[in-house]
Biopython code that builds the backbone (N, CA, C, O; Angstrom):
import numpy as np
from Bio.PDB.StructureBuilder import StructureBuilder

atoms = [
    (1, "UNK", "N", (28.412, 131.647, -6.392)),
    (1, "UNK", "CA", (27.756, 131.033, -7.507)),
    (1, "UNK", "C", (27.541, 132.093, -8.573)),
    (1, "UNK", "O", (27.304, 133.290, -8.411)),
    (2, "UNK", "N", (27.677, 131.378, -9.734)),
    (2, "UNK", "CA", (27.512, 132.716, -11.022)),
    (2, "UNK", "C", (26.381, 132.079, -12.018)),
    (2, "UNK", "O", (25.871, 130.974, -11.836)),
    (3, "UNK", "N", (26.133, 132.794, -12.896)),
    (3, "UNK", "CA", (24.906, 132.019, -13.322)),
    (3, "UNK", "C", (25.256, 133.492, -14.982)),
    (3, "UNK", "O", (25.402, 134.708, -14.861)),
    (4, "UNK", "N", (25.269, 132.747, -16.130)),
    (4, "UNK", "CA", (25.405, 133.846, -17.755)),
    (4, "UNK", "C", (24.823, 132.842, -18.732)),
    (4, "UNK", "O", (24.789, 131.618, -18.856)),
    (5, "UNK", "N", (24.582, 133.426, -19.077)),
    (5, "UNK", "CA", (23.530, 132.992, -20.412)),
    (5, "UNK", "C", (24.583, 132.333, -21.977)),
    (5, "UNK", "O", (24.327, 131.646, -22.966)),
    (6, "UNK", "N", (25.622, 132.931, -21.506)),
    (6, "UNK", "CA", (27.058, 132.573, -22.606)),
    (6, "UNK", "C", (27.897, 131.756, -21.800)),
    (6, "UNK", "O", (28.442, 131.919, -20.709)),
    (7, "UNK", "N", (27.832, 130.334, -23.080)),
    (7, "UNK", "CA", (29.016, 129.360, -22.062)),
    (7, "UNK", "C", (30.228, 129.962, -22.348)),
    (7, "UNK", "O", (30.975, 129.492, -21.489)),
    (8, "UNK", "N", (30.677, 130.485, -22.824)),
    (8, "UNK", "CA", (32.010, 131.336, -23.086)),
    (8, "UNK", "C", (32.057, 131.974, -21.967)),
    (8, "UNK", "O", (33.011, 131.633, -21.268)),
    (9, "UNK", "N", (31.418, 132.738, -21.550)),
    (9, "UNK", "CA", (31.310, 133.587, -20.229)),
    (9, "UNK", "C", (31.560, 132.863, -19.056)),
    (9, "UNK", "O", (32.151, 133.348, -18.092)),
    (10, "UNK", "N", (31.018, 131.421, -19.117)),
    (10, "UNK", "CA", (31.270, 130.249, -17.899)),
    (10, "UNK", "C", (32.535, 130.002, -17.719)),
    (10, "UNK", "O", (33.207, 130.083, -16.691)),
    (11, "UNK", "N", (32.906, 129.606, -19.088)),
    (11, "UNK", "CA", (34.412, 129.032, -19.241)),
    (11, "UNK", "C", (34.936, 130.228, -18.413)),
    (11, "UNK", "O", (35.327, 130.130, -17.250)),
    (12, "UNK", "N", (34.901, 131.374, -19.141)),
    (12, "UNK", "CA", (35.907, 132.606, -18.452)),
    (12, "UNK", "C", (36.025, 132.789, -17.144)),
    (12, "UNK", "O", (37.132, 132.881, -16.614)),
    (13, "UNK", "N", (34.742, 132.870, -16.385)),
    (13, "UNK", "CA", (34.631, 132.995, -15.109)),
    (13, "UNK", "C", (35.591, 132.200, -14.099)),
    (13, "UNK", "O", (36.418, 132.631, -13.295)),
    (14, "UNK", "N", (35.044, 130.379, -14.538)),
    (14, "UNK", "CA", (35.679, 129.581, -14.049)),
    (14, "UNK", "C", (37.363, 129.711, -14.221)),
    (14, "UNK", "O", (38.030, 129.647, -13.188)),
    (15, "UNK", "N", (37.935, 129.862, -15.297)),
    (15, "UNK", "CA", (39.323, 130.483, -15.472)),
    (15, "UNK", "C", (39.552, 131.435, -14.419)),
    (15, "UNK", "O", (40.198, 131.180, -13.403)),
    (16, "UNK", "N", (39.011, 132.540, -14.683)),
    (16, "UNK", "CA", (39.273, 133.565, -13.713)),
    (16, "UNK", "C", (39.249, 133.754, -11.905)),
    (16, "UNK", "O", (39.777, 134.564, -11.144)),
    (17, "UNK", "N", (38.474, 132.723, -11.738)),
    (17, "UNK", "CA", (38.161, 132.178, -10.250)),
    (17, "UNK", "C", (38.942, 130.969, -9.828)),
    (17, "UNK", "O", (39.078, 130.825, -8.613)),
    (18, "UNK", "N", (39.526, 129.998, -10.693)),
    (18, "UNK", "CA", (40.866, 129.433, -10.593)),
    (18, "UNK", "C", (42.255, 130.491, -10.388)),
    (18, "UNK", "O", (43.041, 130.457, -9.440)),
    (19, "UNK", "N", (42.292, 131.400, -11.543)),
    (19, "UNK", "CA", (43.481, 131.911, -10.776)),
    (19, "UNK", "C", (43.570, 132.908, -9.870)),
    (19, "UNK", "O", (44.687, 133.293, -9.522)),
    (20, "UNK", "N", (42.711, 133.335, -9.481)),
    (20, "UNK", "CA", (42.400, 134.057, -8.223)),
    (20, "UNK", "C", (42.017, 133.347, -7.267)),
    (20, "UNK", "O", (41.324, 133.857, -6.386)),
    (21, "UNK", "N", (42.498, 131.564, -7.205)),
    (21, "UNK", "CA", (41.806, 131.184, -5.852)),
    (21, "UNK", "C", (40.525, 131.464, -5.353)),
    (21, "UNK", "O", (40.197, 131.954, -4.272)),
    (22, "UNK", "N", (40.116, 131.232, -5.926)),
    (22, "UNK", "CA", (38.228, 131.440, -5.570)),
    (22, "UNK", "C", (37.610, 129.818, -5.589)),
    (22, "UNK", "O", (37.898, 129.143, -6.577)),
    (23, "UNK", "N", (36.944, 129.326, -4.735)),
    (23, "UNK", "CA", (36.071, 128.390, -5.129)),
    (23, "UNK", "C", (34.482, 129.129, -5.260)),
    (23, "UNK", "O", (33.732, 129.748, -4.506)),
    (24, "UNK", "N", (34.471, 128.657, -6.707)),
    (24, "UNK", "CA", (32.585, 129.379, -6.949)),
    (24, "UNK", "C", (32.179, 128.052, -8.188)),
    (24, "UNK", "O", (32.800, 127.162, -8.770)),
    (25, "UNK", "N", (31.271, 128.386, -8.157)),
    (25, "UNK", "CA", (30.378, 127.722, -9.406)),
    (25, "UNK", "C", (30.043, 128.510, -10.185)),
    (25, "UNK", "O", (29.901, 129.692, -9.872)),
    (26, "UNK", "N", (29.776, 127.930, -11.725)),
    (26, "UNK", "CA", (28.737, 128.763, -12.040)),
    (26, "UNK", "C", (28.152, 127.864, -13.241)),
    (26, "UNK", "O", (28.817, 126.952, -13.731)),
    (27, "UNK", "N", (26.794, 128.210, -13.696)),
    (27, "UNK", "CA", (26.128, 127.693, -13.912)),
    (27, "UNK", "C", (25.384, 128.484, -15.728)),
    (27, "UNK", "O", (25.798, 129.617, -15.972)),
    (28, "UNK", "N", (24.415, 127.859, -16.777)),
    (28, "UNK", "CA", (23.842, 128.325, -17.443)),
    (28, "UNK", "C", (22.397, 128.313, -16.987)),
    (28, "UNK", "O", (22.139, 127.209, -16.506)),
    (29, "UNK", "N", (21.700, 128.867, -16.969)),
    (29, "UNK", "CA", (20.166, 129.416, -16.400)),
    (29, "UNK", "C", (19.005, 128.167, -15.841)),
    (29, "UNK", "O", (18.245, 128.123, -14.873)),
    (30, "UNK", "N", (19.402, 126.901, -17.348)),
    (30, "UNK", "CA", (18.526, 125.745, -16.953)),
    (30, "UNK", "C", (19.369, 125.365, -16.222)),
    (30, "UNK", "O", (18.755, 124.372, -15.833)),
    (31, "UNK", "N", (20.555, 125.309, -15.541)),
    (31, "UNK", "CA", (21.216, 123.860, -14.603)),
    (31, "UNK", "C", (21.435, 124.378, -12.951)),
    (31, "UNK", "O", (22.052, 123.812, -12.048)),
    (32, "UNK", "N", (20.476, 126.018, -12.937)),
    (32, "UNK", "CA", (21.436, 126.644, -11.791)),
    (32, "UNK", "C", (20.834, 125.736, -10.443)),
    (32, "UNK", "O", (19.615, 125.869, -10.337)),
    (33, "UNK", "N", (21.323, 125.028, -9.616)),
    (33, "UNK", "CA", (20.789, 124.410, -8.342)),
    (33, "UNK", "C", (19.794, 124.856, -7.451)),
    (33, "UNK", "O", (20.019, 125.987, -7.021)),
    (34, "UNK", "N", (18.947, 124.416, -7.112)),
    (34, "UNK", "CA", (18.112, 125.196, -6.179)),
    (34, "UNK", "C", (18.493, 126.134, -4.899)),
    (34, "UNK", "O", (19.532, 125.744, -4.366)),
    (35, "UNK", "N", (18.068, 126.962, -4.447)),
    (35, "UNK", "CA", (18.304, 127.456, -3.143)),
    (35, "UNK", "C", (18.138, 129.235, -3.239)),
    (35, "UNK", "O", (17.965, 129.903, -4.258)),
    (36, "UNK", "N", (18.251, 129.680, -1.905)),
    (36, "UNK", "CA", (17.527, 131.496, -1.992)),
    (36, "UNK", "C", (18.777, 131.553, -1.647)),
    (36, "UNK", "O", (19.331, 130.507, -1.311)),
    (37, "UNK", "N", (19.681, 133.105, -1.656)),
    (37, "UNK", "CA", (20.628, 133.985, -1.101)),
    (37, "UNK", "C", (19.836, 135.123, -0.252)),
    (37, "UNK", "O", (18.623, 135.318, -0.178)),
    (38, "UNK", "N", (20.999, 135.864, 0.412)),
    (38, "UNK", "CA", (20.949, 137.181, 1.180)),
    (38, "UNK", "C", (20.821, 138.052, -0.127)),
    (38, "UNK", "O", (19.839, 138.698, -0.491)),
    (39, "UNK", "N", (22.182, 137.903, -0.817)),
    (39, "UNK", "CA", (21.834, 138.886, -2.095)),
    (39, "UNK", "C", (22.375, 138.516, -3.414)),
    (39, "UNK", "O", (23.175, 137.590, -3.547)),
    (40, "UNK", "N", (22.124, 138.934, -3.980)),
    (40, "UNK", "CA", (22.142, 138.443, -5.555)),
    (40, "UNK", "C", (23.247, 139.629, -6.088)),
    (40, "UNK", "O", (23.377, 140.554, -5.286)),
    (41, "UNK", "N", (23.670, 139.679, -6.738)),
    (41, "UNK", "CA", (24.533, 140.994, -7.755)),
    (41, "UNK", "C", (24.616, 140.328, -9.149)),
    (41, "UNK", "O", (25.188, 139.268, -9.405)),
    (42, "UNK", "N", (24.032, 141.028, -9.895)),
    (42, "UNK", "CA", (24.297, 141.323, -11.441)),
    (42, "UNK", "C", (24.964, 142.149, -12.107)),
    (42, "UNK", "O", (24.692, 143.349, -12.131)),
    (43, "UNK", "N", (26.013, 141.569, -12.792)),
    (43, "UNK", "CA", (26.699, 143.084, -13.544)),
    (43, "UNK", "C", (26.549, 142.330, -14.946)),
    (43, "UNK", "O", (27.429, 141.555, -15.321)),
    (44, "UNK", "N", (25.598, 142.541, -15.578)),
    (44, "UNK", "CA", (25.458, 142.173, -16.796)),
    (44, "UNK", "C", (24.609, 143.223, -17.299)),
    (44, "UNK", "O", (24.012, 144.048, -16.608)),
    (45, "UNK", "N", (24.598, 143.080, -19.205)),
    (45, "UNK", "CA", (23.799, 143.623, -19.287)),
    (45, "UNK", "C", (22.086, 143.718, -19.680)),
    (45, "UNK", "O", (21.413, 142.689, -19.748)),
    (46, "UNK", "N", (21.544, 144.975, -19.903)),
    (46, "UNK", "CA", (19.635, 144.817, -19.690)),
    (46, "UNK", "C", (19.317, 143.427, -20.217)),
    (46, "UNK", "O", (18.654, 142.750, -19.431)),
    (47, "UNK", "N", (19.711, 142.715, -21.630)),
    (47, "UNK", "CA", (18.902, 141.805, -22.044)),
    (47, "UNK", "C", (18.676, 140.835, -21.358)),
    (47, "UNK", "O", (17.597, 140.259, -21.216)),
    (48, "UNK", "N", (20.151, 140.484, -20.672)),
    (48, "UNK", "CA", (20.138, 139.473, -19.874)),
    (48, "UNK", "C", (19.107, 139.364, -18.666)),
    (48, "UNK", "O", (18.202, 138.559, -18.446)),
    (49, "UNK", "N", (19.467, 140.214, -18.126)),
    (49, "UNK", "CA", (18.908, 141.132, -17.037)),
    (49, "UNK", "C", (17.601, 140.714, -17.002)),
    (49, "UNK", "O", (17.122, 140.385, -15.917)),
    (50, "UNK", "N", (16.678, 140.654, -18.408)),
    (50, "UNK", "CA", (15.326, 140.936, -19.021)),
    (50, "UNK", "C", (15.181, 139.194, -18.863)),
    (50, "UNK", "O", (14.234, 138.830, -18.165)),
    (51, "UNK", "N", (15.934, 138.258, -19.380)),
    (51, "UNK", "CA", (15.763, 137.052, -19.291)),
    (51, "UNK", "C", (15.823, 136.486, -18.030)),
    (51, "UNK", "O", (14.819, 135.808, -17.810)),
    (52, "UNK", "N", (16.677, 136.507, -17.052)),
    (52, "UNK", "CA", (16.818, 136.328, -15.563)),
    (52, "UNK", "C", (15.631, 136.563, -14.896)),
    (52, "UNK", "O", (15.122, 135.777, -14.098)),
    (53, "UNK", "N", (15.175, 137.668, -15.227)),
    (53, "UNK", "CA", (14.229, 137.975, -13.625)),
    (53, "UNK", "C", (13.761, 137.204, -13.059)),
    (53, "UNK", "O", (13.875, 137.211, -11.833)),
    (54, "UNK", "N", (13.233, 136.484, -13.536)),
    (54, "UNK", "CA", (12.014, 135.485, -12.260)),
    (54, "UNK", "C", (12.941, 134.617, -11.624)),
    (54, "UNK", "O", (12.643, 134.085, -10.555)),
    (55, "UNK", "N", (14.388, 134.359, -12.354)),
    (55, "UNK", "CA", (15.295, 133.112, -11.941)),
    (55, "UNK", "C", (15.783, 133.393, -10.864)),
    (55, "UNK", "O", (15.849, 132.627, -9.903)),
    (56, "UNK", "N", (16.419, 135.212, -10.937)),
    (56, "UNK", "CA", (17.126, 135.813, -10.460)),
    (56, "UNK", "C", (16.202, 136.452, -8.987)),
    (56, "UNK", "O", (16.777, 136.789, -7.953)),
    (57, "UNK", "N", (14.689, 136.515, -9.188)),
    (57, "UNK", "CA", (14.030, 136.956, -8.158)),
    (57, "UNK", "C", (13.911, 135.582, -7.250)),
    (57, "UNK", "O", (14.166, 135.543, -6.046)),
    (58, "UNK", "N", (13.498, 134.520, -8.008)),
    (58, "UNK", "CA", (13.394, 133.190, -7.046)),
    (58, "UNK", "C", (15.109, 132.528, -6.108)),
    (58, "UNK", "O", (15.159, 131.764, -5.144)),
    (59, "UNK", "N", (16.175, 133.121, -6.790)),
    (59, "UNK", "CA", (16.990, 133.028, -5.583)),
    (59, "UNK", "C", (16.891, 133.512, -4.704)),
    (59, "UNK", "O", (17.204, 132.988, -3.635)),
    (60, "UNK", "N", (16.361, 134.840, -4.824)),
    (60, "UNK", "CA", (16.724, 135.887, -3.681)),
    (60, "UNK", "C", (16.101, 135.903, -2.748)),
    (60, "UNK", "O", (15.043, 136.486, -2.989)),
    (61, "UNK", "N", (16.182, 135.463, -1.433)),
    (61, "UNK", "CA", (15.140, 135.449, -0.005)),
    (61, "UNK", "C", (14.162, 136.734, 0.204)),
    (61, "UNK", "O", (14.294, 137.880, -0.225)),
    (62, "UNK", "N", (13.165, 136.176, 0.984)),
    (62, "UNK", "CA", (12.416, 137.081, 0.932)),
    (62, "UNK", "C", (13.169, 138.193, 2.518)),
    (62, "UNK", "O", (13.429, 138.084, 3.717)),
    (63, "UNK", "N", (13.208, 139.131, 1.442)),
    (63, "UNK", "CA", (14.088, 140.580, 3.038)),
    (63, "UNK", "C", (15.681, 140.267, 2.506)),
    (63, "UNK", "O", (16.605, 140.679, 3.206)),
    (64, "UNK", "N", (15.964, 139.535, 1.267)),
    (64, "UNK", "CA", (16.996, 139.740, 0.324)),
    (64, "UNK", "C", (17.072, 141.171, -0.360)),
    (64, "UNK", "O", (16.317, 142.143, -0.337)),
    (65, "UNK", "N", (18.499, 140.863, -1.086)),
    (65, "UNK", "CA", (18.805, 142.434, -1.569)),
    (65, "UNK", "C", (19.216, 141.807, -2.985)),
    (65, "UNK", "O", (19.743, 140.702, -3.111)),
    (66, "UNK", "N", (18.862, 142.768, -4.139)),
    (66, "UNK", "CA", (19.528, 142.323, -5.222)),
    (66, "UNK", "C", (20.187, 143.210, -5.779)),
    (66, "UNK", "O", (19.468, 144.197, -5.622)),
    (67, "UNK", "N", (20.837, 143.449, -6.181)),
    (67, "UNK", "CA", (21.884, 144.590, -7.409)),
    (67, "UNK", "C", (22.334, 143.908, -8.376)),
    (67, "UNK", "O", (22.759, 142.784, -8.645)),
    (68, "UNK", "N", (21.986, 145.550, -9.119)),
    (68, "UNK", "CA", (21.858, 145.052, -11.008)),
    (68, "UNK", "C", (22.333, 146.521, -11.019)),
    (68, "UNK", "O", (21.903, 147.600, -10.611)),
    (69, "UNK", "N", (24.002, 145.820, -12.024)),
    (69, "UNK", "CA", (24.903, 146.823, -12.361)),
    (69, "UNK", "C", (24.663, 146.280, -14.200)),
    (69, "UNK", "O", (23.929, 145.488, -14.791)),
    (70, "UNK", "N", (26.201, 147.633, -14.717)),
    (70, "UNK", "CA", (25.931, 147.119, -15.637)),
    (70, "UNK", "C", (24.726, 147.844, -16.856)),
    (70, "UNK", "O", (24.477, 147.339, -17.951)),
    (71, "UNK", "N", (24.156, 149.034, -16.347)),
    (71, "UNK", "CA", (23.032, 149.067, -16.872)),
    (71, "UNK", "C", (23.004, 150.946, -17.350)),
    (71, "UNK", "O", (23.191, 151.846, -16.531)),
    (72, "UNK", "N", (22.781, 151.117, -18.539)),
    (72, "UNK", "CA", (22.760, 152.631, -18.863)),
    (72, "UNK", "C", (21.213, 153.180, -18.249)),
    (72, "UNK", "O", (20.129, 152.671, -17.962)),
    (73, "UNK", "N", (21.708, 154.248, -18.246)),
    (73, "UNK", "CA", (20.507, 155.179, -17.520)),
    (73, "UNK", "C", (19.361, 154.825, -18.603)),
    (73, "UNK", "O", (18.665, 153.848, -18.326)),
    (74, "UNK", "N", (19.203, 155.223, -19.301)),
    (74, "UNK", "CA", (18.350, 155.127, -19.989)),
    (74, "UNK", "C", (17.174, 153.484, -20.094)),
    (74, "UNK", "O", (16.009, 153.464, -20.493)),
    (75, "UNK", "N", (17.877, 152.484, -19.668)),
    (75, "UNK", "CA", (17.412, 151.334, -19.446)),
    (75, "UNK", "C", (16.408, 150.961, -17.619)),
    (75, "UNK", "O", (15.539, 150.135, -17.338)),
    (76, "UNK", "N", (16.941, 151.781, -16.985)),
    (76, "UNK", "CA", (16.084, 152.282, -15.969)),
    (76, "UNK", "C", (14.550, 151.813, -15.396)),
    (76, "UNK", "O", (14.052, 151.196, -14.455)),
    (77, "UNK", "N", (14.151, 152.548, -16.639)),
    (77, "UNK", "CA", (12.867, 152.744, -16.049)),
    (77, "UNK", "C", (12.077, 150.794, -16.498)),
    (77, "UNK", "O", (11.396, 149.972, -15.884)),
    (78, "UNK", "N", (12.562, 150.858, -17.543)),
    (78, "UNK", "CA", (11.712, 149.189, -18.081)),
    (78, "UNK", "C", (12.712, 147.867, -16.997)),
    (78, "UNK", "O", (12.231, 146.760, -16.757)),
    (79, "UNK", "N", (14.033, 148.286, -16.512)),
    (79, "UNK", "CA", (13.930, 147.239, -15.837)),
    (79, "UNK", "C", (13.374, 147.455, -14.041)),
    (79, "UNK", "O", (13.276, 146.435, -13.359)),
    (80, "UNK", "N", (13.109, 148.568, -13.532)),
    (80, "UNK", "CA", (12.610, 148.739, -12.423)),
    (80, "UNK", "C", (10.935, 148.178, -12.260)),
    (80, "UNK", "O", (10.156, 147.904, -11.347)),
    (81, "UNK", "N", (10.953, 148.211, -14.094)),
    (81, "UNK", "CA", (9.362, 147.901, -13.678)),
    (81, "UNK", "C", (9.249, 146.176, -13.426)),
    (81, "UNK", "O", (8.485, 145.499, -12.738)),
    (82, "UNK", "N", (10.442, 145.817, -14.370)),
    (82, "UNK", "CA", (10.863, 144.049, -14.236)),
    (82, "UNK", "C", (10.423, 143.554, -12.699)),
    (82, "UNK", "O", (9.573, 142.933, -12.061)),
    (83, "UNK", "N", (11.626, 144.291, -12.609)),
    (83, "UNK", "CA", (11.993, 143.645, -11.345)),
    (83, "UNK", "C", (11.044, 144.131, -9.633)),
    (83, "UNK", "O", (10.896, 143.551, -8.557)),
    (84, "UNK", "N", (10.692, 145.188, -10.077)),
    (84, "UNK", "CA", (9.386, 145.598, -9.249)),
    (84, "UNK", "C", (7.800, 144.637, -8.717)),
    (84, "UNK", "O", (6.939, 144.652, -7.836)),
    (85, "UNK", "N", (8.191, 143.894, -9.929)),
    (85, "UNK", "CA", (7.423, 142.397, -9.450)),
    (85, "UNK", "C", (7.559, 141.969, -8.145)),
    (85, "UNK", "O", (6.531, 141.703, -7.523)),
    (86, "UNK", "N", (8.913, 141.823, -7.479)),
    (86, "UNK", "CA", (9.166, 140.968, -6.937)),
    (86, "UNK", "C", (10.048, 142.026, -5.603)),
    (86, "UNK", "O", (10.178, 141.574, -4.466)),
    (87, "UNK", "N", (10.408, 142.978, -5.864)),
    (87, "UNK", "CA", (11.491, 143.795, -4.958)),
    (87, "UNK", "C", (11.142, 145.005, -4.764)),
    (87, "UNK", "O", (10.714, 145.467, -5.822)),
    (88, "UNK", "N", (11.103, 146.004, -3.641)),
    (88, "UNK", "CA", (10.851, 147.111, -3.421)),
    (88, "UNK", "C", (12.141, 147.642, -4.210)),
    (88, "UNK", "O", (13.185, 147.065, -3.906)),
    (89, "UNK", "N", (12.232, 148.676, -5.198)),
    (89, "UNK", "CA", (13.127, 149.585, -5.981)),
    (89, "UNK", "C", (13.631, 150.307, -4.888)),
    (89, "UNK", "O", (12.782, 150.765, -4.122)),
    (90, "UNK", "N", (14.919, 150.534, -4.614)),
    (90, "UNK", "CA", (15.792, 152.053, -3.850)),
    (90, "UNK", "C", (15.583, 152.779, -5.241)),
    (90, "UNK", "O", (15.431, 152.378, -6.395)),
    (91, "UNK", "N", (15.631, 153.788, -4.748)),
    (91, "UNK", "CA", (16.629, 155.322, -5.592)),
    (91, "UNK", "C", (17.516, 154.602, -6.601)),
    (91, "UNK", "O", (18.048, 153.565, -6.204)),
    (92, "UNK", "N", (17.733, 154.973, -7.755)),
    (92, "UNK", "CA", (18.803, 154.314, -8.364)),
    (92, "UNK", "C", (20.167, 155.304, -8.707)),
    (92, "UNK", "O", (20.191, 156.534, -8.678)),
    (93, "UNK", "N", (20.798, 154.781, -8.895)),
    (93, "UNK", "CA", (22.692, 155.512, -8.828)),
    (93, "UNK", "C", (23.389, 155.450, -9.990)),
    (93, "UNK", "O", (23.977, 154.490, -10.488)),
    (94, "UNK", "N", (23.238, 156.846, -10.474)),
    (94, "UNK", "CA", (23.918, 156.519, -11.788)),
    (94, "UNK", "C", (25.009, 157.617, -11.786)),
    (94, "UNK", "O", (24.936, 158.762, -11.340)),
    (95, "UNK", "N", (26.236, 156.866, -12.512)),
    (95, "UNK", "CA", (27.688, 157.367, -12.596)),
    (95, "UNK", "C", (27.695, 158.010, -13.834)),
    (95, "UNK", "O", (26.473, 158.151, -13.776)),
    (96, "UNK", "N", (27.986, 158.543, -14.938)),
    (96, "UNK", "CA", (28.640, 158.736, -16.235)),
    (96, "UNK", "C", (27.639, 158.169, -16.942)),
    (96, "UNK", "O", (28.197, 157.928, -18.012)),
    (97, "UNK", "N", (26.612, 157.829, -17.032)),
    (97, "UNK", "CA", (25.343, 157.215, -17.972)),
    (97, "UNK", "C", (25.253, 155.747, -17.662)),
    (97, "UNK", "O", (24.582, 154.964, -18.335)),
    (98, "UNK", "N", (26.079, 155.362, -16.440)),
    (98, "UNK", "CA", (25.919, 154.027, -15.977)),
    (98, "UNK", "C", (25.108, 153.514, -14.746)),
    (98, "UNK", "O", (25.335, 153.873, -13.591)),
    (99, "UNK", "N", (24.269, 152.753, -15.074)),
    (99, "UNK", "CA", (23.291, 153.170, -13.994)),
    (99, "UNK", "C", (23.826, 151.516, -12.559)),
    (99, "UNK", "O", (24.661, 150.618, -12.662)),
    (100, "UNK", "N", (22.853, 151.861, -11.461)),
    (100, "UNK", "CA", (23.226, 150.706, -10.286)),
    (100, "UNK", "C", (21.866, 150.422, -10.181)),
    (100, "UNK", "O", (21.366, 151.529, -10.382)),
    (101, "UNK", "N", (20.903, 149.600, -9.983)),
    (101, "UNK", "CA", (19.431, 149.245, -9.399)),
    (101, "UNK", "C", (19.025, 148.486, -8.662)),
    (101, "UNK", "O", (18.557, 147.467, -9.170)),
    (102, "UNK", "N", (19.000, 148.607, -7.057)),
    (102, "UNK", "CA", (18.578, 147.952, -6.101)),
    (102, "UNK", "C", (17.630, 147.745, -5.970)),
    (102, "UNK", "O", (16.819, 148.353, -6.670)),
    (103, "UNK", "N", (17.106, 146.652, -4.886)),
    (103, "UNK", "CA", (16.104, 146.315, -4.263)),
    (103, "UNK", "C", (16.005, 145.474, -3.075)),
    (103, "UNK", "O", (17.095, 145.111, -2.634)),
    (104, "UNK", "N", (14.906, 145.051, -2.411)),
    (104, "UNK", "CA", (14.581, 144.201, -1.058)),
    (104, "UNK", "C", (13.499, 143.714, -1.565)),
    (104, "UNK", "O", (12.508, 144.367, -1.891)),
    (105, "UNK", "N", (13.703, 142.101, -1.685)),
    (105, "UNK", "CA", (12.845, 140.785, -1.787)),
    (105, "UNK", "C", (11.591, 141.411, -1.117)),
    (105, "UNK", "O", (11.684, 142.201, -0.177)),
    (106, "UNK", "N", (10.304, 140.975, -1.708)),
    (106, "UNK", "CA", (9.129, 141.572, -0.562)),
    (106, "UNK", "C", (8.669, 139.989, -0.592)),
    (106, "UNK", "O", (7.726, 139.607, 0.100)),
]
sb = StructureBuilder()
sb.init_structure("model")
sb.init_model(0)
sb.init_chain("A")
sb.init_seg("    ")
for serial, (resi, resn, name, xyz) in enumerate(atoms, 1):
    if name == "N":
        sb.init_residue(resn, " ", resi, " ")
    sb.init_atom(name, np.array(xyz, "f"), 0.0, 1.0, " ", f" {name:<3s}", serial, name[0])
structure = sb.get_structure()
């Protein structure tokens, strides 16, 4: 399941998961279906990121994992505090000024 804030981004996805044989969904923020995951992954970027949270924390089971790619170092610290609501923060991993930010559903 995918879930972007740009129906352009939907369209694409769905394209792209047709020709790669994929069956997925995906969805814009008000239509996403109910239900929790194991884990969530985001590779988008902070703003979005900033709009999601609570959507993106209420999928995620509790003793879920989430990752949020996608994200410059420097953006870090304001979304750990986001998402710190809801998820114990790992260490975060950053490549070339690109950052990774985990967590576990509490």
């Amino acid at each position: 399941m995918g879930v972007d804030i740009d129906e352009q981004a939907i369209r694409a996805s769905k394209a792209n998961a047709g020709q790669n044989n994929v069956q997925a969904q995906f969805y814009l923020p008000d239509s996403v279906p109910e239900g929790q995951f194991d884990v969530v992954v985001a590779n988008i970027l902070a703003n979005p990121l900033r709009m999601l949270g609570e959507m993106l924390a209420d999928r995620t089971k509790p003793g879920g994992r989430i990752i949020l790619s996608g994200l410059l170092d420097e953006q870090i610290e304001e979304l750990s505090e986001i998402y710190g609501q809801w998820f114990d923060i790992e260490p975060t991993e950053i490549d070339e000024g690109w950052a990774r930010l985990s967590g576990v559903k509490r």
